[in-house]
FIVEX-274220 format. One record per residue (C-alpha): y, x, z; residue in three letters; residue number from 1. Coordinates in Angstrom, 3 decimals, decimal comma. Last residue first. Layout:
REM FIVEX-274220
ATOM         Y         X         Z  code  pos
ATOM         Y         X         Z   ALA  NUM
...
This chain:
REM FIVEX-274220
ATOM         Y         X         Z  code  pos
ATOM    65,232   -18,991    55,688   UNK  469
ATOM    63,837   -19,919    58,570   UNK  468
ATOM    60,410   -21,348    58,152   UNK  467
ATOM    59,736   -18,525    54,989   UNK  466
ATOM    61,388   -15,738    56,997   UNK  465
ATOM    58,220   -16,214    59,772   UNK  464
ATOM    55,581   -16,623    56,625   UNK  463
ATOM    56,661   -13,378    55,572   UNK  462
ATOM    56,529   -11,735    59,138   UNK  461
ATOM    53,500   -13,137    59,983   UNK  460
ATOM    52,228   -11,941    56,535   UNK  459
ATOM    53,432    -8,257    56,930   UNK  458
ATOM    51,864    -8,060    60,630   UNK  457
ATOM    48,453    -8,076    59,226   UNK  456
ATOM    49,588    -4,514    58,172   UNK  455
ATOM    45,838    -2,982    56,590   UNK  454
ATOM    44,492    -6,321    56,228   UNK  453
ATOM    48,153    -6,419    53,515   UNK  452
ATOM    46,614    -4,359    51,098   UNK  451
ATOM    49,554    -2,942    48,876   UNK  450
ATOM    49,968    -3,145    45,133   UNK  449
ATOM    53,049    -0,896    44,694   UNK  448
ATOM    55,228    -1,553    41,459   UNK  447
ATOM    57,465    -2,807    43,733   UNK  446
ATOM    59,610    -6,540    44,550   UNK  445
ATOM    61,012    -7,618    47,931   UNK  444
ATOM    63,284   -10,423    47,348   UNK  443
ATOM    64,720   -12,003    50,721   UNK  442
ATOM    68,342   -10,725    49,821   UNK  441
ATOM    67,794    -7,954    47,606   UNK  440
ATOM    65,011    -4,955    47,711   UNK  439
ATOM    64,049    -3,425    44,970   UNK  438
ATOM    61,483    -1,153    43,560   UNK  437
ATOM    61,292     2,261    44,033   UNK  436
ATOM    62,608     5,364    45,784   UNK  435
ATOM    61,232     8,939    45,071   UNK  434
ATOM    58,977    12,233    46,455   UNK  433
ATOM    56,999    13,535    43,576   UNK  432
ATOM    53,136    12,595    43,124   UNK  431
ATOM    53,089    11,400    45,494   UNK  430
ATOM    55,309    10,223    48,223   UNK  429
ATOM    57,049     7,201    47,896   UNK  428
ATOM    60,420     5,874    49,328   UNK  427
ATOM    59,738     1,901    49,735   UNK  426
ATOM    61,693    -1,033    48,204   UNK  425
ATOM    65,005     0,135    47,085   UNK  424
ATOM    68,362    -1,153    48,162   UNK  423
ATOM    70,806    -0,318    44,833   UNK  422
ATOM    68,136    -0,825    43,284   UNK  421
ATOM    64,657     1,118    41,754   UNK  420
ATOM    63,102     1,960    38,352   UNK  419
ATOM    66,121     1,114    36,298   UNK  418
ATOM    64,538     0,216    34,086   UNK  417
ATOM    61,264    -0,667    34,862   UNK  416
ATOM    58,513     1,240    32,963   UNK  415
ATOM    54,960    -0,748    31,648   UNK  414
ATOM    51,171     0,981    31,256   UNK  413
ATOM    50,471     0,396    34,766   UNK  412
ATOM    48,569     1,100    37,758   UNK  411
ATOM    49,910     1,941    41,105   UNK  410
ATOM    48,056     2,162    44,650   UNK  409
ATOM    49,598     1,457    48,263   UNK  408
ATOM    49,189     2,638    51,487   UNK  407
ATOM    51,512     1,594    54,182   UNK  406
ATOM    54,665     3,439    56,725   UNK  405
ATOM    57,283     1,133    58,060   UNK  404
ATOM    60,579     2,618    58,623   UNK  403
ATOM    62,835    -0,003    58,178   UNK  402
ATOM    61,500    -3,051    58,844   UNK  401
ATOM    58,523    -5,026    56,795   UNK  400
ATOM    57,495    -8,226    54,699   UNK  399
ATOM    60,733    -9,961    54,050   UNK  398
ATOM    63,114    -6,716    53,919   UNK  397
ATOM    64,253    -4,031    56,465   UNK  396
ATOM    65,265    -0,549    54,718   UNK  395
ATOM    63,733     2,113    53,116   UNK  394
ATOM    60,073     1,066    54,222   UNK  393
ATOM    57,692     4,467    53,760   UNK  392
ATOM    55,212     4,556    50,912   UNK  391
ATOM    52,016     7,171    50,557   UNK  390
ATOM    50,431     6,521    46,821   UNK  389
ATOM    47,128     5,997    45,900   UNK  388
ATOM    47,160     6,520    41,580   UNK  387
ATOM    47,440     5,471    38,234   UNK  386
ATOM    50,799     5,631    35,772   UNK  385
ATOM    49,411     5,348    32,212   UNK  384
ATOM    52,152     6,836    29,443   UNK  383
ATOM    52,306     4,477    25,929   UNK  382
ATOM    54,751     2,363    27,494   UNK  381
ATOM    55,702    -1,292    27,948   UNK  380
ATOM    58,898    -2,346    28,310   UNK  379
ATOM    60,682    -3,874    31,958   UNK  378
ATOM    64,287    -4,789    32,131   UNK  377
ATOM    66,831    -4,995    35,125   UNK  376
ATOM    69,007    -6,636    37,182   UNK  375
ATOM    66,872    -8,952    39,546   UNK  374
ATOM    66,213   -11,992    39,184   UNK  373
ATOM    66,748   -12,792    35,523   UNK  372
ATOM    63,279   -14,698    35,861   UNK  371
ATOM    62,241   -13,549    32,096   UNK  370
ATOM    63,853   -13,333    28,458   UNK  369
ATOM    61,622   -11,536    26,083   UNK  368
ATOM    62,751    -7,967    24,660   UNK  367
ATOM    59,705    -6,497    25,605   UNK  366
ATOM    60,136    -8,087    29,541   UNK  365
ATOM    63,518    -8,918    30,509   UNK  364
ATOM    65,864    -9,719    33,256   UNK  363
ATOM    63,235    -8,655    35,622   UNK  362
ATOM    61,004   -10,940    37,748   UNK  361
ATOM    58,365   -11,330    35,674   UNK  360
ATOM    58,054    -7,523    35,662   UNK  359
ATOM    57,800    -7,223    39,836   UNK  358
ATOM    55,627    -9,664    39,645   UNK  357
ATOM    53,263    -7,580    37,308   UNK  356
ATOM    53,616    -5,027    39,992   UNK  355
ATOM    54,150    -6,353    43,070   UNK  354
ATOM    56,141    -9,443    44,063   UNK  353
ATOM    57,192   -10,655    47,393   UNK  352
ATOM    59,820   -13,742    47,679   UNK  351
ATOM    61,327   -15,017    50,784   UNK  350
ATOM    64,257   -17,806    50,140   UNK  349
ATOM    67,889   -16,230    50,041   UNK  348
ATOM    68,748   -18,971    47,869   UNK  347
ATOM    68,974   -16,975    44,767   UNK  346
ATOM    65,418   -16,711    45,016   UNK  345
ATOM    64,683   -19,870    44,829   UNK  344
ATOM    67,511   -20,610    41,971   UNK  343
ATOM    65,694   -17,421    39,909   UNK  342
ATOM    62,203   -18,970    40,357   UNK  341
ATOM    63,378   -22,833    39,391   UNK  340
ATOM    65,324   -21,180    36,145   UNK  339
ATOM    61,742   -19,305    35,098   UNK  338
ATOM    59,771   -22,435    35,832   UNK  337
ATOM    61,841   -24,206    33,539   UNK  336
ATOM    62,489   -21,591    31,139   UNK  335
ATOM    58,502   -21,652    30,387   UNK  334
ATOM    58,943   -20,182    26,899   UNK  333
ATOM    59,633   -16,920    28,422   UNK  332
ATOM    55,687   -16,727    29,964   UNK  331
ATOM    54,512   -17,505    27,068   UNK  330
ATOM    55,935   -15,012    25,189   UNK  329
ATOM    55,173   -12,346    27,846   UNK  328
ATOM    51,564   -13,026    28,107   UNK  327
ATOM    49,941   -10,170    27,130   UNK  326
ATOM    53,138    -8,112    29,282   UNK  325
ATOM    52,300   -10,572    31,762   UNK  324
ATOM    49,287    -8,701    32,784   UNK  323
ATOM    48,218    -8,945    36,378   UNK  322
ATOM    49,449    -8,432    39,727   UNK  321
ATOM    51,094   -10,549    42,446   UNK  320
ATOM    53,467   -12,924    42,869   UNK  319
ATOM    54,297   -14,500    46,171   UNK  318
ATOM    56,929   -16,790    46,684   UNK  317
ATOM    58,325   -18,658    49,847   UNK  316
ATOM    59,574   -22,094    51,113   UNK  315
ATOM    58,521   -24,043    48,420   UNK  314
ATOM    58,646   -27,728    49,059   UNK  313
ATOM    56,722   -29,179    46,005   UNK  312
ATOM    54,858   -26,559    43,874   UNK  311
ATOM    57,517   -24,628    41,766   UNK  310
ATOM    58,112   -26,642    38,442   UNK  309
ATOM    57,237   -26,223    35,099   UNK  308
ATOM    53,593   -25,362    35,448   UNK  307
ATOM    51,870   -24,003    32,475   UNK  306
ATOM    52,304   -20,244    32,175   UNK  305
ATOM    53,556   -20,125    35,388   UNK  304
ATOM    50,245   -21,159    36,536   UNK  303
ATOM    50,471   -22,597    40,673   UNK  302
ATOM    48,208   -21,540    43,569   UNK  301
ATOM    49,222   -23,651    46,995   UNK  300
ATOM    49,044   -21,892    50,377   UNK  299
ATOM    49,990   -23,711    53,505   UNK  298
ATOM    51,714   -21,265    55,920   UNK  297
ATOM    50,498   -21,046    59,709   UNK  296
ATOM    49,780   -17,071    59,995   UNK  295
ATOM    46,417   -17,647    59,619   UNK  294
ATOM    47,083   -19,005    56,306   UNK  293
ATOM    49,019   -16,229    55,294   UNK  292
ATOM    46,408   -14,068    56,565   UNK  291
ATOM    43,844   -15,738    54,107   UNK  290
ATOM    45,912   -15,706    50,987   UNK  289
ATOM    46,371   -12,201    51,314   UNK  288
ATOM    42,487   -11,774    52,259   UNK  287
ATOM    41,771   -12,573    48,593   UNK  286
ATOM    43,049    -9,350    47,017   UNK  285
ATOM    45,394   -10,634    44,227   UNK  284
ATOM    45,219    -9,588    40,431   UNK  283
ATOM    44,781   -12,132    38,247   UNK  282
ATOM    48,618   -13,352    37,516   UNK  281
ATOM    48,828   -13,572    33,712   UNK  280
ATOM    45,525   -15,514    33,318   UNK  279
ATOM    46,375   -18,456    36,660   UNK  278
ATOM    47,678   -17,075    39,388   UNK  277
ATOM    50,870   -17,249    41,762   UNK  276
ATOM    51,272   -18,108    45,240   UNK  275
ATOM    53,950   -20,820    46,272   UNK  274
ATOM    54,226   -20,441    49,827   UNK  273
ATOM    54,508   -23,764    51,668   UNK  272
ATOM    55,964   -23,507    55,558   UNK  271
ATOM    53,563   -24,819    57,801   UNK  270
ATOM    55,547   -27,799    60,117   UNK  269
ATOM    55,618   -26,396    64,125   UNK  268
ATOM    51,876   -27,907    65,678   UNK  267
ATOM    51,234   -24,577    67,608   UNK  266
ATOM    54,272   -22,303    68,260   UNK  265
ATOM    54,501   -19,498    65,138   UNK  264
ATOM    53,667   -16,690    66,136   UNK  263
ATOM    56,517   -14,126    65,938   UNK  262
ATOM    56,809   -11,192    64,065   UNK  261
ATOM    54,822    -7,705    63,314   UNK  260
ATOM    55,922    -4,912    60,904   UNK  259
ATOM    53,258    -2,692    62,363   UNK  258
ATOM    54,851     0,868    62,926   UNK  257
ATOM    52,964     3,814    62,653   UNK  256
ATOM    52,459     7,330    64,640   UNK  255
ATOM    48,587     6,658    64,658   UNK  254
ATOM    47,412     3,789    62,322   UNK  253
ATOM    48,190     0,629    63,225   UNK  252
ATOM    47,202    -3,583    62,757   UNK  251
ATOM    43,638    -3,083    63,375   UNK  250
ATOM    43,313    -6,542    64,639   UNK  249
ATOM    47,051    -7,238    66,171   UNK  248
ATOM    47,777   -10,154    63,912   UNK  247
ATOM    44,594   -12,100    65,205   UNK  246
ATOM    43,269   -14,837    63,134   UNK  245
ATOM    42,755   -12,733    59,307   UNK  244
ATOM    39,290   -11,744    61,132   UNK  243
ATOM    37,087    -8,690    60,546   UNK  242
ATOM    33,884    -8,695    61,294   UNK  241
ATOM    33,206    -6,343    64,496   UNK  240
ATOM    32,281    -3,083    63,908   UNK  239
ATOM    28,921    -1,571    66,391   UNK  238
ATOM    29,769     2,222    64,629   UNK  237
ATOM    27,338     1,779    61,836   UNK  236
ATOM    26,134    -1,397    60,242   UNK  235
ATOM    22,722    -2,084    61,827   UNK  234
ATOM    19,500    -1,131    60,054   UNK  233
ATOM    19,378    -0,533    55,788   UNK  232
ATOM    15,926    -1,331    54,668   UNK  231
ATOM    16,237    -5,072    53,599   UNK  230
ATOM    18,297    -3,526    51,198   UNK  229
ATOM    15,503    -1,141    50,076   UNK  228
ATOM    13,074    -4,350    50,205   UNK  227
ATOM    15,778    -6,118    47,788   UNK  226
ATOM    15,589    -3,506    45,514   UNK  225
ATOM    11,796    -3,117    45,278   UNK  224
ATOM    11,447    -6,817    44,669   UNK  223
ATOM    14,024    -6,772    42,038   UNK  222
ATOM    12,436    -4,061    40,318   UNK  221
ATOM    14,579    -3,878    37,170   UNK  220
ATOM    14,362    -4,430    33,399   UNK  219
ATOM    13,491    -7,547    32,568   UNK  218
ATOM    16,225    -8,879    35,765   UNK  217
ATOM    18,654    -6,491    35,060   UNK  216
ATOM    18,757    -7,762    31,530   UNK  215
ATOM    18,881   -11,169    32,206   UNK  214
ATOM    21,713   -11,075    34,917   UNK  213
ATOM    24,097    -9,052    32,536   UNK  212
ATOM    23,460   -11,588    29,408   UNK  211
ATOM    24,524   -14,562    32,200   UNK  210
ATOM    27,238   -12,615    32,878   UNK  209
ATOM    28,641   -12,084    29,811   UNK  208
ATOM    28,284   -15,714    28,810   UNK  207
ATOM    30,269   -16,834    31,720   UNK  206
ATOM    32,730   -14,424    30,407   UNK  205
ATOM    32,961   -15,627    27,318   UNK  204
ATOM    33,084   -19,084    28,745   UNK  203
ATOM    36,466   -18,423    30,525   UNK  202
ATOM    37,717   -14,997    29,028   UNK  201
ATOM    41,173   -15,125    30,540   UNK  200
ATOM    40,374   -15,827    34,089   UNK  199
ATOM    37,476   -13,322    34,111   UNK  198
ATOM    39,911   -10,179    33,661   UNK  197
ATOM    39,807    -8,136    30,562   UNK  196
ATOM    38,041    -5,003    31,438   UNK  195
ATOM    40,360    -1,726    31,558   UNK  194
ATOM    43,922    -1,394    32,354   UNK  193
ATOM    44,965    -0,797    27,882   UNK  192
ATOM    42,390    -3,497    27,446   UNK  191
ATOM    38,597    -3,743    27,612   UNK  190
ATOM    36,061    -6,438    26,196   UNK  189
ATOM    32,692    -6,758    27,779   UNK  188
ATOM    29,617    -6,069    26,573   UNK  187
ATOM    26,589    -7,557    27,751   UNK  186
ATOM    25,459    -8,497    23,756   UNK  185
ATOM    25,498    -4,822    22,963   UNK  184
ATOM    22,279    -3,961    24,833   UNK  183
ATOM    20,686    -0,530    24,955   UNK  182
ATOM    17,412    -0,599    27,321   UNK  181
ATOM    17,909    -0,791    30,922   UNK  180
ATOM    14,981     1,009    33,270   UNK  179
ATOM    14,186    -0,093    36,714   UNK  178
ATOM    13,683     1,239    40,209   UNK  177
ATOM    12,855     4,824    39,494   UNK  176
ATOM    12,121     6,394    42,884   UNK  175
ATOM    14,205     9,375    44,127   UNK  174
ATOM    11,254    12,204    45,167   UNK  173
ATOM    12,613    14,344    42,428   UNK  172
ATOM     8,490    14,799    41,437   UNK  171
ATOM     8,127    11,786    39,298   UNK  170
ATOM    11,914    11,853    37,794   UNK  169
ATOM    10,450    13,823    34,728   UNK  168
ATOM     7,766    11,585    34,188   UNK  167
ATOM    10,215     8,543    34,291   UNK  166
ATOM    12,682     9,671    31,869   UNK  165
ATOM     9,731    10,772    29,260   UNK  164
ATOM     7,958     7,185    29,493   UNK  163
ATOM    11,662     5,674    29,177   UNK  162
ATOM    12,496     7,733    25,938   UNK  161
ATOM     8,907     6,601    24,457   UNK  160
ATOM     9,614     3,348    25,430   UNK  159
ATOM    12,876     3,415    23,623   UNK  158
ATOM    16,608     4,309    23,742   UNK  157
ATOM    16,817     3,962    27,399   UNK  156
ATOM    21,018     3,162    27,857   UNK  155
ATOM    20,402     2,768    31,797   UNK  154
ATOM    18,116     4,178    33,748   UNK  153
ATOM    18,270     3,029    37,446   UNK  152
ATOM    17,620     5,012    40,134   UNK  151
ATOM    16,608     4,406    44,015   UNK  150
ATOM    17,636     5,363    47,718   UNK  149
ATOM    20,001     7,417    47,085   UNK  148
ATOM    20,713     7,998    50,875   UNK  147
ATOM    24,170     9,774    51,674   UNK  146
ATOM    24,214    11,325    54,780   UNK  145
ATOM    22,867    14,648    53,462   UNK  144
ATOM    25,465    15,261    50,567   UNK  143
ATOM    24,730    16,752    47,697   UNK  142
ATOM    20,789    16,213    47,527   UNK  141
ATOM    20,612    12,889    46,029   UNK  140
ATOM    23,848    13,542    43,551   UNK  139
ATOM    22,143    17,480    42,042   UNK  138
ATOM    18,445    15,801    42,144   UNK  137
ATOM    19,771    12,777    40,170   UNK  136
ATOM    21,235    15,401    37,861   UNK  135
ATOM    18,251    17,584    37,694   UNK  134
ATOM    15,668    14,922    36,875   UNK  133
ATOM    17,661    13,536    34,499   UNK  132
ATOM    17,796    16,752    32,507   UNK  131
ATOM    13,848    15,818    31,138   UNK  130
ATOM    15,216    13,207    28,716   UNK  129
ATOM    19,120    13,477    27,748   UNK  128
ATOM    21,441    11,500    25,874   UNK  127
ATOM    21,610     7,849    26,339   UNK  126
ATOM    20,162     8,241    30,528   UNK  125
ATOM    23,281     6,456    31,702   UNK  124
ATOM    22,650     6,823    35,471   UNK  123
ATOM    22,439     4,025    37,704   UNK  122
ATOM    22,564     5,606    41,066   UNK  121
ATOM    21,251     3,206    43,726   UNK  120
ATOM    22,567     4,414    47,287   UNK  119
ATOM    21,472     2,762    50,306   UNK  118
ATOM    24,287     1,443    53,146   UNK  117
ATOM    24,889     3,187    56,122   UNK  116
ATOM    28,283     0,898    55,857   UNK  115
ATOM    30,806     4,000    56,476   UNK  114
ATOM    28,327     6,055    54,769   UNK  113
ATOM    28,179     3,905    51,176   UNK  112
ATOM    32,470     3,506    51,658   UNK  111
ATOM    32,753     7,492    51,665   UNK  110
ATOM    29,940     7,939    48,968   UNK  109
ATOM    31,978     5,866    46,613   UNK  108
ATOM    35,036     7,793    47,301   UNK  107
ATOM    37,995     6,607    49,183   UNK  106
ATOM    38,311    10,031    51,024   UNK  105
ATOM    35,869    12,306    50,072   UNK  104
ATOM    37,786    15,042    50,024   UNK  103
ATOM    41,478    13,705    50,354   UNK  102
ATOM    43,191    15,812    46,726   UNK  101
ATOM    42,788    12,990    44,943   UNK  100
ATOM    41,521     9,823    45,914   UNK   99
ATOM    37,472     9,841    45,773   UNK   98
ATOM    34,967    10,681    43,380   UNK   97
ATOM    31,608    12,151    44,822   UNK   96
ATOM    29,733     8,601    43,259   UNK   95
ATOM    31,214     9,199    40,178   UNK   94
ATOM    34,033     6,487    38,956   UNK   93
ATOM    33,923     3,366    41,430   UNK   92
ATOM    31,403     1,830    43,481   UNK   91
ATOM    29,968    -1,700    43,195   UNK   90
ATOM    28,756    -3,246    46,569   UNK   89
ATOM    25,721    -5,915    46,671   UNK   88
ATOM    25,268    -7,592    50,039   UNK   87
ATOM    22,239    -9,834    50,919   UNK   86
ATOM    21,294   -12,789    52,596   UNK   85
ATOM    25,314   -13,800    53,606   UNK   84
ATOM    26,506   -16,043    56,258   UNK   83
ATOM    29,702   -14,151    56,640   UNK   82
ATOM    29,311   -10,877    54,300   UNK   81
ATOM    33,040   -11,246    53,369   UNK   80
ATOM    33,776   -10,380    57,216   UNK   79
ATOM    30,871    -8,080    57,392   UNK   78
ATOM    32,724    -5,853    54,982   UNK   77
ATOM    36,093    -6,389    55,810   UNK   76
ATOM    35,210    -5,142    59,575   UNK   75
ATOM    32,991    -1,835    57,791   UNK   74
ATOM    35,902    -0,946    55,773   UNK   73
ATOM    38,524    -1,223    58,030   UNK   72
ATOM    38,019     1,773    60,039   UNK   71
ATOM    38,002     3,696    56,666   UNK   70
ATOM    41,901     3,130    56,628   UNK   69
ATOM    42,886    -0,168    54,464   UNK   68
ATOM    44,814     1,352    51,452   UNK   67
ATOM    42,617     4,722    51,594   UNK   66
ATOM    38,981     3,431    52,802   UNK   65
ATOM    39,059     0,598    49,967   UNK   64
ATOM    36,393    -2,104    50,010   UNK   63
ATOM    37,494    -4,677    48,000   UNK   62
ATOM    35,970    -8,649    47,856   UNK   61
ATOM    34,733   -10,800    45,139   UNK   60
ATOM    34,925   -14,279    46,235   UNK   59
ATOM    31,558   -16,196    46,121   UNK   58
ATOM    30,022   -18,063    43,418   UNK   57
ATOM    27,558   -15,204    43,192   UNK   56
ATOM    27,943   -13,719    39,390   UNK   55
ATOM    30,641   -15,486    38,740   UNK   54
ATOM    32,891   -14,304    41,293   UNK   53
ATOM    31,067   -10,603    40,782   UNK   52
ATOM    32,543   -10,955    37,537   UNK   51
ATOM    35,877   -11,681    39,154   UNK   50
ATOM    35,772    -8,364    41,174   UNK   49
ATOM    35,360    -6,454    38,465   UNK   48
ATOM    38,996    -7,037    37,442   UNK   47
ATOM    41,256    -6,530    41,095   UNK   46
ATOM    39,650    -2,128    41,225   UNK   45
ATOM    41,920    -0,884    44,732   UNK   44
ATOM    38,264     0,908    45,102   UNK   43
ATOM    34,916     0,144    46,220   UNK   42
ATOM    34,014    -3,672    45,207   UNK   41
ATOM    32,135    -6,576    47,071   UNK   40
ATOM    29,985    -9,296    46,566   UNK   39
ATOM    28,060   -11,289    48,882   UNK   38
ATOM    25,157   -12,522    47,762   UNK   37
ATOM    23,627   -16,280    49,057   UNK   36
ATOM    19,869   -15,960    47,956   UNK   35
ATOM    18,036   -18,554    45,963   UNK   34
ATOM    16,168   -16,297    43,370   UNK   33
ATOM    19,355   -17,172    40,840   UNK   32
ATOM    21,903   -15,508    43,287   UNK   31
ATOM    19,571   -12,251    43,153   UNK   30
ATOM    19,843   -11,925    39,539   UNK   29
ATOM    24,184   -12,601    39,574   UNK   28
ATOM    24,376   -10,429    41,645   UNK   27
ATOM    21,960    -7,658    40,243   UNK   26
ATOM    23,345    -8,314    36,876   UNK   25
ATOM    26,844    -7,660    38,317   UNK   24
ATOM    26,040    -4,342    39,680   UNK   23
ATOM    23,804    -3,066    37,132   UNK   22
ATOM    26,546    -4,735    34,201   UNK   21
ATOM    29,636    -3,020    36,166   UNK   20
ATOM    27,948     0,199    36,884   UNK   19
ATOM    26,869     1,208    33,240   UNK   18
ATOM    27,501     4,886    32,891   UNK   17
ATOM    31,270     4,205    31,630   UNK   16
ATOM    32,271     6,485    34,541   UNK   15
ATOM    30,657     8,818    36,627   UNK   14
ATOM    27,704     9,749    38,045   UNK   13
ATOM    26,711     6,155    39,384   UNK   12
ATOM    27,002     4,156    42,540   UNK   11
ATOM    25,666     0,598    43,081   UNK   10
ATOM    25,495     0,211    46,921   UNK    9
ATOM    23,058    -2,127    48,371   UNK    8
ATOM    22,738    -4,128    51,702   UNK    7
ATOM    21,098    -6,198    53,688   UNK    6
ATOM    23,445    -7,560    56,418   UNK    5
ATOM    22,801    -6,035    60,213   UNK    4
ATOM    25,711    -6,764    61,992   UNK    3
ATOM    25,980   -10,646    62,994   UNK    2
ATOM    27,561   -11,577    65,966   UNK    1
């Protein structure tokens, strides 16, 4: 069993200092020199995660401490680092920041200690000269257990700006690993949730990437980095890689219910669940697919902007999150599809949607016709709803009983009216205690993304309802 995977964590003050394009670009540069790179993201974050994609030809993976528990983090992480050279996590917001109110909780330096993984800080040196040395002295000397091992400048105006950045860093004692002049062409277009995902950019994004891996490697040490994640020893705590196999790995927290079900009895047909993706459905964490699998389904991806028709033999439906409000025009034009998802549900068939599935399966979306599934209409808004959230099980549904207790994160710019059935979904704590989403024959639908590693037992269960329903 493999434990010890070289590793780096990409942290950074805070926000917007450049994370995404060091992280990426150090991928993407690494993949080039021949090594297989295992990317991963802190954070509920479903966007990034496709430029790392690129980047390695790998899946992009998440590495949340608050949906999963922060005894899940290390398991995940040698899980996606399966026959792996090297490991490259990005972090999320400032290194310190973590879900509110929980400490560090979530944070960037939570996930860097629960791997004993290095620390490079890029920090977005646009503004300041001598400072520098002060800030990276503030973040390497914060917490003890957290090793910034390295810096990168990022935003250096000039070699006059980088000669002054580095001569000021010379005595912090945190080595300057490579310096990142101002580069417009590695941009990346944002929206109202932040970058536009991969799926919709294509060659753009391709092109992105490529500009992200040329940079980093000018302008960084890639030796030096690789040595420091060549550095880190044994993945604390002796964790075993996580496997979607066994439904009772990690399944419950204290005082918790896992919403388990039957195994299926080898060589019994796999039931089909219809999963879906394509540029309005992007968001999906990529050990969903995997547990349904385990749990004995066969998983086909369909485009409900393109495909009429419901891949053959449906038993079950799973959409996820993404942005159909972009797509919403589209996405009514497809009456076909649209008719086939409101006679499958209809049929008492299973069907879990969060978030932008939730929308697609309202009467309306902006005035455009949608599934008609359940009885209600979805706008968009001008207010941002972000944040963890603690969820309790109403009632029974497809993918848990009564009573069952998960993590799950919102973020949206879109209000469902009304904002939870007659049966409701989960009751939510956080930031005021509520009801939401809906809950009607085997339709479970929430604005809650949810990661399922954290409940293995929800997939069984799904996959259970989709050979008898």
């Amino acid at each position: 069993m493999v434990t010890s995977v070289p590793r780096l964590v990409v942290a950074a003050p805070s926000s917007g200092s450049g994370k995404t394009t060091v992280a990426t670009g150090l991928m993407a540069a690494f993949a080039a020199r021949g090594l297989a790179v295992s990317p991963h993201k802190v954070g509920p974050d479903y966007i990034d995660p496709g430029y790392h994609a690129l980047a390695t030809g790998r899946v992009g993976r998440n590495l949340d401490a608050y949906l999963c528990g922060p005894e899940l983090v290390a398991p995940l992480f040698l899980h996606g680092a399966r026959g792996c050279d090297l490991a490259v996590v990005e972090g999320v917001m400032g290194l310190y920041d973590g879900a509110a109110g929980e400490g560090e909780l979530a944070s960037t330096a939570h996930v860097a200690k629960l791997l004993g993984a290095p620390v490079v800080l890029v920090v977005d040196a646009s503004s300041q000269s001598r400072s520098v040395a002060a800030l990276v002295h503030g973040f390497a000397s914060w917490d003890p257990q957290v090793r910034v091992g390295g810096v990168i400048l990022n935003k250096v105006a000039s070699d006059r700006h980088e000669e002054l950045l580095r001569e000021a860093l010379d005595s912090s004692g945190v080595p300057v690993l490579g310096a990142l002049r101002r580069a417009g062409q590695v941009a990346t277009p944002s929206r109202h949730l932040g970058l536009v995902p991969v799926a919709e950019r294509q060659a753009a994004a391709v092109e992105a990437v490529a500009s992200m891996a040329a940079q980093v490697a000018q302008g960084c040490d890639l030796a030096a980095l690789e040595a420091l994640a060549r550095a880190a020893g044994p993945v604390p705590g002796g964790s075993a890689p996580w496997t979607p196999a066994s439904p009772t790995h990690h399944t419950t927290r204290p005082a918790e219910k896992s919403p388990g079900g039957p195994t299926p009895s080898a060589g019994s047909r796999a039931p089909v669940v219809a999963v879906a993706g394509g540029p309005a459905f992007t968001f999906s964490y990529a050990e969903h697919t995997e547990l349904l699998t385990a749990a004995g389904a066969e998983v086909v991806t369909f485009d409900p902007l393109r495909d009429e028709r419901l891949p053959e033999g449906t038993a079950g439906l799973v959409v996820g999150g993404g942005f159909p409000e972009v797509y919403a025009r589209e996405l009514s034009a497809n009456e076909p599809l649209r008719k086939a998802v409101a006679a499958l549900a209809l049929s008492g068939a299973p069907v879990a949607a969060e978030c932008a599935g939730l929308l697609y399966l309202c009467r309306e979306l902006d005035g455009q016709p949608m599934c008609g599934v359940l009885d209600a209409t979805a706008r968009m808004s001008d207010r941002l709803t972000l944040g963890y959230r603690d969820a309790v099980a109403v009632g029974d549904s497809v993918l848990a009983v009564a009573g069952t207790r998960m993590r799950g994160h919102e973020f949206h710019r879109t209000v469902v009216e009304p904002g939870a059935g007659a049966a409701p979904a989960w009751g939510v704590r956080a930031p005021v205690r509520r009801v939401e989403g809906f809950v009607q024959q085997g339709v479970h639908a929430s604005y809650l993304h949810t990661h399922w590693a954290s409940r293995p037992g929800v997939a069984h269960r799904f996959v259970e309802r989709c050979r008898t329903s």
